[in-house]
N, C-alpha and C positions, 0 to 999 in steps of 0.2 A: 504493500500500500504506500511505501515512502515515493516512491515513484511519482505518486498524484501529487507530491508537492511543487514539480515541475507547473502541472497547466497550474496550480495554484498561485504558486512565486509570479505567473504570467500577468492574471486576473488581478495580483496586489500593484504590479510592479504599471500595469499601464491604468487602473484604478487613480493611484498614487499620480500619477504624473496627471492625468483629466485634474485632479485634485487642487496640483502645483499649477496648471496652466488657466483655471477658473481664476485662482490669487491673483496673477499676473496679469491678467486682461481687466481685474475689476478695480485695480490701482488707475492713475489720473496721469493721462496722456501729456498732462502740460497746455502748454498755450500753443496758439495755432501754428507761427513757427515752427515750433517742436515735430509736432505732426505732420506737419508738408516735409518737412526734413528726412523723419520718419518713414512716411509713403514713399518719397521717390528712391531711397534705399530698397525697401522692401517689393517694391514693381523691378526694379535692378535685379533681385535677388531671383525672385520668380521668375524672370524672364531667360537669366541663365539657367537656371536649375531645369526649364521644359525646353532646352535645346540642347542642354547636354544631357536629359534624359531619351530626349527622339535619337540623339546619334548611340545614346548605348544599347537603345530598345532594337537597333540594326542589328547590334551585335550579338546581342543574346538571342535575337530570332536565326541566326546564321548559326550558331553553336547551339539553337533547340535540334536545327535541321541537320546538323553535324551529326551529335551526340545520338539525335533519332536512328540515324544509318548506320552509327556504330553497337546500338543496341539491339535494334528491331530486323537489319536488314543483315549485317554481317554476323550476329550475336556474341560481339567481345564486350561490350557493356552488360551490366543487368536492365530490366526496362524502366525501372524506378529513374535512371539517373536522370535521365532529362528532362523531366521536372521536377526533381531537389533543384539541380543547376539554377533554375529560373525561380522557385521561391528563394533560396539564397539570395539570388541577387537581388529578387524585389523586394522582401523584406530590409537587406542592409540599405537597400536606395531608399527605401520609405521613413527606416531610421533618420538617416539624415537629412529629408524633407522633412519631418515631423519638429527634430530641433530647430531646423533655419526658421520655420513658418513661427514658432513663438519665440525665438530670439530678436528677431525683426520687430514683432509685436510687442518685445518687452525692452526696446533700447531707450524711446522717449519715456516710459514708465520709472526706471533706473536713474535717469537722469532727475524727472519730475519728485523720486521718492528721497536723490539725493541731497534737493533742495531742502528737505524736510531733517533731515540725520542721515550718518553715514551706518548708522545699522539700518536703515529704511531702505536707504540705495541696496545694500548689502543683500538685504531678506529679498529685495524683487528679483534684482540678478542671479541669487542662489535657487531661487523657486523659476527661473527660465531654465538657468540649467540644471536642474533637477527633471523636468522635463525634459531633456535631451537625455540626462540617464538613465530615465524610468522606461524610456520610450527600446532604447536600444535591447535595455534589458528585456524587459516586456514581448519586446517582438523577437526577439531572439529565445526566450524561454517557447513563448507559442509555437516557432516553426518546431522548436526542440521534441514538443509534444505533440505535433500534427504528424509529424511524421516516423517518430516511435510509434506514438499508440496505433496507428494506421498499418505498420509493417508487423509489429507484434501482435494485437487483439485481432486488426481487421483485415489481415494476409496470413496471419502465423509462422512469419520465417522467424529460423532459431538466430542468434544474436551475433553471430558472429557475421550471417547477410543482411541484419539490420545496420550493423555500424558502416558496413563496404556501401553500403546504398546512400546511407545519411554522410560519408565522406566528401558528397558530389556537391550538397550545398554548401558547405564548405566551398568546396571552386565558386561555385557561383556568387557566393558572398567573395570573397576574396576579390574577384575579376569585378563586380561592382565596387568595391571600393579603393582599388587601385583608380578605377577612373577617375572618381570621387575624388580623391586624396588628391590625383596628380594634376586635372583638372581643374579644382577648386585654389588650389594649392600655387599653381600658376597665374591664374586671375590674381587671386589678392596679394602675392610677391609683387608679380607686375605693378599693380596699382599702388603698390604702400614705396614703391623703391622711387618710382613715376613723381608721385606727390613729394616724397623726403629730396629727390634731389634737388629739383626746381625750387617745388616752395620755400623749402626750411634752410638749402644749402643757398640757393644760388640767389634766391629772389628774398630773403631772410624773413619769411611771415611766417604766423605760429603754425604749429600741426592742429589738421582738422580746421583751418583757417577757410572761410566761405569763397573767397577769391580766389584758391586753389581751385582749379577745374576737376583735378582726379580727383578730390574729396570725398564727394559720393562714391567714386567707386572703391575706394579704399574703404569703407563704410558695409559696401556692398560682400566685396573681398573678404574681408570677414565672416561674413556669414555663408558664403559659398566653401567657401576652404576652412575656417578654423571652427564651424559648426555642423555643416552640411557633411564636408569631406571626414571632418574628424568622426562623426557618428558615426555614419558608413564604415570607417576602419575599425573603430573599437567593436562594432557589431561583429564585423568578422574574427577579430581578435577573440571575443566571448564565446561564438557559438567554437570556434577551431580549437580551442583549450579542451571544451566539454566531449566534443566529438574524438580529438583525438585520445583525451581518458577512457573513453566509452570504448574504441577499438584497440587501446591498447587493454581494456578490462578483460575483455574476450578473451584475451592470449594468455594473459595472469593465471584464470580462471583454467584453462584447461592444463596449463600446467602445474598448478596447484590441486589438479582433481577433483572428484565427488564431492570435497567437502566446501567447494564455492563452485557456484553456477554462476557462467556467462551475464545470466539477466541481474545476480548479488552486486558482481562487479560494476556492470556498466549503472545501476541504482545509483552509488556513490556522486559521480558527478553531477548528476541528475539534477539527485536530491540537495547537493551542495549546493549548486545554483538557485533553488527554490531558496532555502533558508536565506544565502546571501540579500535576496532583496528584503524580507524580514528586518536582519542588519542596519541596514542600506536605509530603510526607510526611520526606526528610529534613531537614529545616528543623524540624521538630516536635521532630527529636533534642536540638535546640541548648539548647532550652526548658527552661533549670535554673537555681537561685539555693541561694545558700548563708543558713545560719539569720544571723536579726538584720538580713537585707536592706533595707535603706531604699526608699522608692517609684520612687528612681532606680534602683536594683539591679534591681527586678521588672521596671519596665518596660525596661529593658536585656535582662532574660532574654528578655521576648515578642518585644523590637524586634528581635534576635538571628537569630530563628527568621525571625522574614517577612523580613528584608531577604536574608539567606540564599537564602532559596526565588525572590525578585526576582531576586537576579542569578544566580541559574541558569536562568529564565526568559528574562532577557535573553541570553542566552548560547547557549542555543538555539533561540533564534525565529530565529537569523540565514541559520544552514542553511537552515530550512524555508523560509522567507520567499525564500531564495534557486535551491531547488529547484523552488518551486512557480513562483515568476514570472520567474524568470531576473534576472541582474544589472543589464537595463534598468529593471525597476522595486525594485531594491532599495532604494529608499525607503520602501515600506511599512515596512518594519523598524524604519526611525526612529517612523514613527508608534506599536509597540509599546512603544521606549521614552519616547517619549511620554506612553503611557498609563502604564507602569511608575512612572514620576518623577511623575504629577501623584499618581497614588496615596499614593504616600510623601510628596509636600509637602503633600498634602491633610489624612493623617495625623499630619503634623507639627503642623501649625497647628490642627489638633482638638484634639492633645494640648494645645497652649501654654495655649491660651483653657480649656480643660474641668477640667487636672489642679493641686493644687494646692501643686505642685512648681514654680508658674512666677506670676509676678508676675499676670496679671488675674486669677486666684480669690482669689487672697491678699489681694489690693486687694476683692476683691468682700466676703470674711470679714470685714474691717476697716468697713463699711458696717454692720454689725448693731449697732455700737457705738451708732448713732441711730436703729435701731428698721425695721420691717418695711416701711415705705414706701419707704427709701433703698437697703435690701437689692433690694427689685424694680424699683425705677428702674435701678441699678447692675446689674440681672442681665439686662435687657431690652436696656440699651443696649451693654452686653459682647455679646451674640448679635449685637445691629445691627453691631456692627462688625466683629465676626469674618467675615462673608459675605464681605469685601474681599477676603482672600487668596484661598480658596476661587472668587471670582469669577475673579481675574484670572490664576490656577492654572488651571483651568477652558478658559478664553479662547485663553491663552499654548497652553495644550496642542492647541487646536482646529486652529488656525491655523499649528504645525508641522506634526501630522498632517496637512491638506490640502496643504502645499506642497510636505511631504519627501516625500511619495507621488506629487507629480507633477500638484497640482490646477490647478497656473496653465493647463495645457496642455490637460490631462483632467481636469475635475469629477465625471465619475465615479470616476476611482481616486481621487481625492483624497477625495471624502467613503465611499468603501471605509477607506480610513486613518483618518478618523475611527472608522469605528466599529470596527474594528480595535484602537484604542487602548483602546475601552473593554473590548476583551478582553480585553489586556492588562493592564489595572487589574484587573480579577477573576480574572487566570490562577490567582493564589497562594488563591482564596477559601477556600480548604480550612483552612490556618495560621491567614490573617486570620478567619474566623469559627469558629474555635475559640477564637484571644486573644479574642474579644466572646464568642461562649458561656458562656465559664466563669465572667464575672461572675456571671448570677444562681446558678450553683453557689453557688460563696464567698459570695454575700451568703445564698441560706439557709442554709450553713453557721453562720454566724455567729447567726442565728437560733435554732437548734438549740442552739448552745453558750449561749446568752443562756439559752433555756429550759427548758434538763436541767441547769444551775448549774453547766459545767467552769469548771475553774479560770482564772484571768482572766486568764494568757499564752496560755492557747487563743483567747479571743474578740478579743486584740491581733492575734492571728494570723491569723485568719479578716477583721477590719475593714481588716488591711493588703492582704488579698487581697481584699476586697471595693471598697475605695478606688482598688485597680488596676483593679478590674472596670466601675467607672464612668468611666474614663478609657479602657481598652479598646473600652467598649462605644461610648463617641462616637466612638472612631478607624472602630470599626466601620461608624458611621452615617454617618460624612464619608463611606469608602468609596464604602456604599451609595447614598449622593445622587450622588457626583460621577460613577459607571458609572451612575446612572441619567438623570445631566445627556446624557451622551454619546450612552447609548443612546436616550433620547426622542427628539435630532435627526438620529440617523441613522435610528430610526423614522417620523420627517416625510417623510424624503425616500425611505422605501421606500414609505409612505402616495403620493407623487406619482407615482413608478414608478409603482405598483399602478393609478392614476386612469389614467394615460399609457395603460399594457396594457389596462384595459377599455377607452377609448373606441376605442383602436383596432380591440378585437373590435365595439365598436358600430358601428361605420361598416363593418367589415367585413358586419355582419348585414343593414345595408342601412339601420340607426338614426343619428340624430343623436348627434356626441360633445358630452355639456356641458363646457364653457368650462372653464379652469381659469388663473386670471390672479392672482397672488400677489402683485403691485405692490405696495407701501404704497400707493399712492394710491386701488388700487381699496379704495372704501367698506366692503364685504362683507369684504375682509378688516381691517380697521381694527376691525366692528364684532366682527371673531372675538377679531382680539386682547385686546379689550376682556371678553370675555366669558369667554376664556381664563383670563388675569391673574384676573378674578375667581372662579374656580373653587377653587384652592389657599387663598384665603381662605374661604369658605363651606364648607369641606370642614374645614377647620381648628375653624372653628366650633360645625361640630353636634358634634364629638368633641370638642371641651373642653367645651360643655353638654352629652353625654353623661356625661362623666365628672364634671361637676358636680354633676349629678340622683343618679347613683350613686351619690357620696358622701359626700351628703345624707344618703342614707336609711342606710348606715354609720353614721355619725355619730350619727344618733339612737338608732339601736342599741346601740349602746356607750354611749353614755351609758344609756338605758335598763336594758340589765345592770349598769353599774355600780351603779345608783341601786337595780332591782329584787332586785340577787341578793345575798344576805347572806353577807357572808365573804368576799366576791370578793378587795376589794381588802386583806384581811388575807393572803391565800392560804390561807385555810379552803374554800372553794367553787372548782368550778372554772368558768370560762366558757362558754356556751352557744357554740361556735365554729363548727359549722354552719347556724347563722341566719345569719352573716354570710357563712358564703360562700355561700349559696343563693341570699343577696339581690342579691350580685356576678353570681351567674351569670344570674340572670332577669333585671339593670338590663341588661349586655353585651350577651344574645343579642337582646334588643329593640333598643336604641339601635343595634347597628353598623349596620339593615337601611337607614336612611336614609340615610349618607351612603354605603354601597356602591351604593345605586341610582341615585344625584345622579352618580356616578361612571362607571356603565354608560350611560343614557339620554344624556349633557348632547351628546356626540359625537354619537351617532342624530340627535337631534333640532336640534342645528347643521345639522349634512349635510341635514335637509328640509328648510329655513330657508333656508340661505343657500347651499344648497351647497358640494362640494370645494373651492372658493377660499374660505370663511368657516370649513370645517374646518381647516385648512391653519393658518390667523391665531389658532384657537382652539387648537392644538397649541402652538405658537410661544409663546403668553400665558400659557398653563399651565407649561410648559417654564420659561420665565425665572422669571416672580414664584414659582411654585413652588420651585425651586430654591434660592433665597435664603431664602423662609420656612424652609423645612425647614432648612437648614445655621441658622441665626438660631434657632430653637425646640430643635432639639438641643445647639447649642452653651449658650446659656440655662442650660437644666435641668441639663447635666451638668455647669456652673459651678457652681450653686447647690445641685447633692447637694453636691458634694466641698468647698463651701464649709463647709455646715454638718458635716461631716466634720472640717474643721480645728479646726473651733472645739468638734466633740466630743472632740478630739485633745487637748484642754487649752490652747488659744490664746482670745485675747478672752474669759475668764471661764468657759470651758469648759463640760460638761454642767450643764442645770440654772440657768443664771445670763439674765439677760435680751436678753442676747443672743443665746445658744444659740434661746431661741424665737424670736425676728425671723428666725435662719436657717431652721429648719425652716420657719416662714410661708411663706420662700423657696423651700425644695423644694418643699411640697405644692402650689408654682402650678408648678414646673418639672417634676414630674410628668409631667405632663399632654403640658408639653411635649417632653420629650425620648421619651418613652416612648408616648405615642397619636398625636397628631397629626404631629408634625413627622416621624416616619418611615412614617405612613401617605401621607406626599404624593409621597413617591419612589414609588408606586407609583401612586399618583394619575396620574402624569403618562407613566406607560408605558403604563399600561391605558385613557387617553384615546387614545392613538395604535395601540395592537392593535386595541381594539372599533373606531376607525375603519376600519382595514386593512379589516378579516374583513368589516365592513359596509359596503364602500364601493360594492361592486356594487347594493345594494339601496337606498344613496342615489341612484347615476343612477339607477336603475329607475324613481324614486320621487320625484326630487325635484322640490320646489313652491317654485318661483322668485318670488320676491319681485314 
């Protein structure tokens, strides 16, 4: 019966968020300004969001039509897969429609609630983004259960062809939110880097200044990329933790025998995730600060809430963990708090490196003193070294979950505990990506207050909440990377399972099984690794030259209206602010389509090349140097917002002074980095290990041995 607390967690988790988004909409828009400000953001936001969903609705009708001929017509698929693939995807696309639409709606509220106290701002921005958490969660808990209970109750396949079935939405979430991510991700780099050079560098007006043309789209950008894009990821993120628990349960379970069934094991994560929103929701209560709060204050009020919702997670995974496998293997348990504590030091050490509450940003601000070259050496080599903890956080946590599960003895329950632990890391995701939602609330709040002229303890109030929201939002992204560390190498070794299951139907059929020899020494996998590793660079790549190209053509725009339009910069005229975001939306929807496709095929066409032993090494390569890039690139950028942040604060010569522009220099390269690239690679490295799954039968089919 713990099983049913899935659709249950489902029914609270989107409950809870109608709940949050009632609160937000019945708060006070402000004055008319505010709301025209408000609308023409929010028609921005819409208007990308339904053309980059017609271009991805192409995609996944060509990959239903794909997947259909590989199940139905050639029978290497089972038939279930291709439609997991597309509720996947529409579920995590719907995620991140569900936050943009009340982020939008809750940016004038945020600002209007900030006029009032800075816990008022606080309580509407945390109840948008709580709606973005509730939401992901929610709908991710529902597909969880539509399609268990539908292959279990109302097909009756044994557990081991439910989890191979349920690994396909999985791809399809993953392939929706790569677009999402890289997409979203692009538009609002472009438009933030667009707006900072012109306005803030070259032309010296504030940020979020009305006379800036990209304004709105920076405004917009946010909510396409660090709402829209970010849910769609963390969606995927959540369900690919559980599912890949779920199929590494199966394997546990038969190699620990009769005294744990398949359906005991795959229960645990299940039911983990239900309780999580439980957690999740009263932890969200905790979520308060008093006026005049300092950046310790705020972040105390958020840390408050999650650690809360943590140790009631730990607290009841013990039971479960102890009814489902009994007290011989109550080691798994340890491995959830395992995952629990790598979470929270994961987020600790995000916070040290990002916030500038804590000696490296501080030390990073004081670099601007000698100008833009020293700023980005000092912000490049802060991310280089930040990877360390994160690494051996990471490692430490690996290596208890397999042993306190029992892996010296059984390597199958032991690497069950691994990925177990990454459930555990994302049990609370609901809280946790709410504290990250709400930045870009606060930061367009602050926008808004910049450009309807409130009075200037409002926009103190909104930058304080926005200053939290860039340090939230990296705690966010460590998260995200380090459940995604977990989850790609518990994805490898359902990848060999999966290889294991087919050759054995091959030789059953009366076919050859292909080889599958992971050695380091064998060559093929040496040349995966190789080709692995370099993936998460080249992928890195083409999205910071997309978002270079983009904004480019920003740039000249704004310059252009400046120079073309009379009054602008008096504030007699006003700015043309739909050229620029038109021009975001046409540079985005073109550039993401090449690196999402470098990202689908590189797996396919390894597995023809070198086969499942060269996939394997390409997993692994991707896996490591991925990991690190992303934790490195996120850390980076969200040093170098919060840096130039301090030094808007009134530190080192403050707005306006020479140093101030060497910091901005420094955001508009970290941009890119924290906000496109470096969290488009956590997904990179999942969606190389799904598309291999879902394809692995059409690589034996198929493959052309060197």
């Amino acid at each position: 019966m713990l099983v049913f607390l899935t659709p249950l967690g489902a029914v609270l988790a989107l409950g809870f968020a109608l709940l949050m988004a009632r609160r937000v909409l019945k708060a006070p828009q402000g004055n008319a300004k505010m709301i025209d400000i408000s609308q023409k953001v929010r028609k921005g936001a819409n208007a990308y969001l339904k053309r980059q969903y017609t271009i991805v609705a192409v995609f996944f009708s060509a990959m239903f039509v794909l997947l259909s001929v590989l199940a139905f017509g050639l029978k290497l698929l089972t038939p279930y897969v291709p439609f997991a693939f597309i509720t996947g995807g529409f579920f995590s696309g719907l995620s991140g429609f569900v936050g943009m639409k009340i982020a939008t709606a809750a940016n004038a509220r945020t600002a209007q609630a900030a006029s009032d106290s800075l816990n008022s701002g606080l309580r509407v921005a945390f109840s948008a983004g709580s709606v973005m958490g509730f939401t992901v969660v929610g709908l991710g808990l529902l597909d969880l259960s539509v399609w268990y209970f539908l292959l279990k109750y109302g097909i009756g396949l044994p557990a081991g062809e439910i989890t191979s079935a349920m690994l396909t939405f999985g791809m399809g979430a993953s392939s929706m939110a790569l677009f999402a991510r890289v997409g979203g991700g692009i538009f609002t780099k472009a438009a933030d880097v667009g707006a900072d050079l012109v306005g803030k560098v070259e032309a010296g007006i504030p940020e979020d200044d009305p006379r800036n043309p990209a304004v709105i789209a920076d405004n917009v950008g946010d909510n396409v990329g660090d709402v829209a894009g970010m849910g769609a990821d963390l969606y995927e993120s959540y369900v690919g933790s559980v599912i890949s628990a779920m199929a590494l349960g199966v394997s546990a379970a038969n190699a620990i025998g009769e005294s744990v069934s398949g359906d005991q094991a795959v229960t645990i994560p299940l039911a983990m995730a239900g309780i999580g929103v439980v957690a999740s929701i009263l932890g969200s209560f905790l979520v308060r600060t008093k006026e005049k709060a300092n950046q310790k204050a705020l972040l105390g009020a958020l840390r408050r809430g999650t650690n809360f919702s943590a140790v009631l997670i730990a607290l009841a995974a013990f039971p479960l963990v102890w009814k489902m496998l009994g007290w011989a293997h109550i080691g798994v348990y340890g491995a959830v708090l395992s995952g629990l504590a790598a979470g929270v030091a994961i987020g600790f050490f995000t916070e040290y490196y990002t916030s500038d509450t804590y000696k490296p940003t501080k030390n990073l601000a004081e670099t601007t003193k000698t100008g833009s070259a020293t700023v980005i050496i000092g912000g490049i080599s802060l991310g280089m070294v930040s990877t360390v903890a994160p690494a051996i956080i990471i490692g430490i946590s690996v290596l208890i979950s397999f042993f306190v599960s029992g892996g010296a003895s059984n390597p199958a329950l032991g690497l069950y505990g691994i990925a177990i632990s990454a459930v555990g890391m994302l049990s609370t995701l609901g809280i946790t990506l709410a504290t990250d939602a709400y930045g870009p609330v606060a930061d367009n709040a602050g926008g808004i207050a910049e450009m309807a002229a409130l009075p200037k303890e409002v926009r103190e109030r909104t930058d304080a909440l926005d200053s939290l929201g860039n340090t939230t939002a990296a705690t966010g992204k460590g998260f995200a990377i380090g459940s995604a560390a977990l989850t790609a190498l518990a994805l490898i070794v359902a990848y060999i399972d999966r290889i294991d299951e087919l050759n054995l139907k091959r030789v059953a059929d009366g076919l050859q099984a292909v080889a599958l020899n992971v050695e380091l020494t064998n060559p093929v996998v040496l040349v995966g690794l190789l080709v692995g590793a370099m993936l998460p660079f080249l992928f890195a790549a083409l999205t910071m030259k997309a978002v270079g190209r983009a904004a480019q053509s920003i740039v000249n725009e704004v310059r252009r209206q400046f120079r073309e339009i009379k009054g602008l910069m008096t504030g007699e005229a006003e700015a043309d602010y739909g050229t620029c975001v038109d021009i975001c939306a046409k540079s985005s929807l073109r550039e993401m389509i090449l690196p999402s496709v470098v990202a689908l095929l590189a797996p396919i066409v390894a597995g023809l090349l070198l086969g499942p032993s060269g996939v394997v090494g390409l997993l692994a390569g991707a896996l490591v140097s991925g990991f690190l890039l992303a934790v490195m690139m996120a850390n980076s950028g969200g040093a170098w917002d919060n840096a130039k942040k301090f030094v808007e604060a009134g530190n080192h010569g403050g707005k306006g002074s020479d140093n101030h522009k060497a910091a901005v220099v420094g955001d508009t390269v970290g941009d890119p980095f924290k906000d496109t690239s470096g969290p488009s690679i956590n997904i990179l490295i999942k969606l190389l290990s799904m598309v291999s799954i879902v394809f692995a039968g059409v690589v034996l089919a198929a493959h052309l041995p060197l």
